[in-house]
KOLKOL-785521 format. One record per residue (C-alpha): x, z, y; residue in three letters. Coordinates in steps of 0.05 Angstrom, whole numbers, plus 5000, padded with zeros to 4 digits. Layout:
BEGIN
XZYala;...
// end
This chain:
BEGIN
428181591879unk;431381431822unk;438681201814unk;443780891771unk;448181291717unk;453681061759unk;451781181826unk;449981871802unk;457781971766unk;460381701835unk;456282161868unk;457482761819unk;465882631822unk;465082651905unk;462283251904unk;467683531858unk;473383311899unk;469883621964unk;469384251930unk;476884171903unk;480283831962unk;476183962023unk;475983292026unk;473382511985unk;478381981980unk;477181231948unk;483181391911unk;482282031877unk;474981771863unk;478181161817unk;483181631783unk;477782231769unk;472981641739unk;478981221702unk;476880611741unk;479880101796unk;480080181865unk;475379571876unk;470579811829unk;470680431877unk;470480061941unk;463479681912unk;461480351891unk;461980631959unk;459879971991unk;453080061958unk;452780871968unk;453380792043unk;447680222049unk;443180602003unk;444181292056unk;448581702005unk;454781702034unk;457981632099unk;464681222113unk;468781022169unk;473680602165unk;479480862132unk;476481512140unk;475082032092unk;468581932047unk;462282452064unk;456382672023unk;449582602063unk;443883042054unk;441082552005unk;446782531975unk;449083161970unk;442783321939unk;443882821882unk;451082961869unk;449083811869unk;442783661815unk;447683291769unk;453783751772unk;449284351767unk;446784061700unk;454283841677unk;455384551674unk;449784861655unk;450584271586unk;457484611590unk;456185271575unk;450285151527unk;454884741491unk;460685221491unk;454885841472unk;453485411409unk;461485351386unk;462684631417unk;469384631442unk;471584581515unk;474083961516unk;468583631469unk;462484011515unk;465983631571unk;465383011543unk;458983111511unk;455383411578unk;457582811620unk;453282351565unk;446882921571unk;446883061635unk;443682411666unk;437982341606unk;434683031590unk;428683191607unk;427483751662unk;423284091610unk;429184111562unk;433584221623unk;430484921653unk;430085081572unk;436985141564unk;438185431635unk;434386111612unk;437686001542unk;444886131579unk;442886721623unk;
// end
């Protein structure tokens, strides 16, 4: 199925924090992403009903298998964009930037391409 650009960044930054923290807050979400709290509570409203997420109340924020899956193709290709990038004299912080814009439109063709391009 396919998502939104933003449901895949929200999905993308949870799995980040989980891998950083241990753990997915609503408010480390909105200050990773530079936006408001509510924006993130909608956000996760609509992750939950569509199966991504799980959420109790006031409880911490979990990737589901669906989810998880998502949030692991997207960050995978962040970095891979990364280090292509880098390889062809992009700076850091520009191949950051840059990769976040890539990463939801290229093609899978252009995708595995660059993959054996890097190793």
């Amino acid at each position: 199925m396919k998502i939104q650009q933003s449901a895949e960044d929200y999905l993308e930054t949870m799995l980040m924090l989980q891998e950083q923290h241990g753990y997915i807050r609503s408010i480390d979400i909105a200050k990773k992403l530079g936006v408001t709290k509510p924006s993130v509570s909608y956000a996760v409203k609509r992750l939950k009903e569509n199966g991504y997420i799980n959420m109790e109340p006031n409880g911490p924020i979990t990737l589901t298998d669906a989810g998880y899956k998502i949030a692991k193709n997207i960050y995978d290709r962040h970095k891979a964009l990364i280090s292509f990038l880098e390889k062809l004299g992009v700076s850091k912080e520009q191949s950051e930037d840059d990769a976040c814009k890539i990463e939801h439109v290229i093609s899978d063709e252009t995708y595995q391409a660059i993959c054996k391009f890097i190793k």
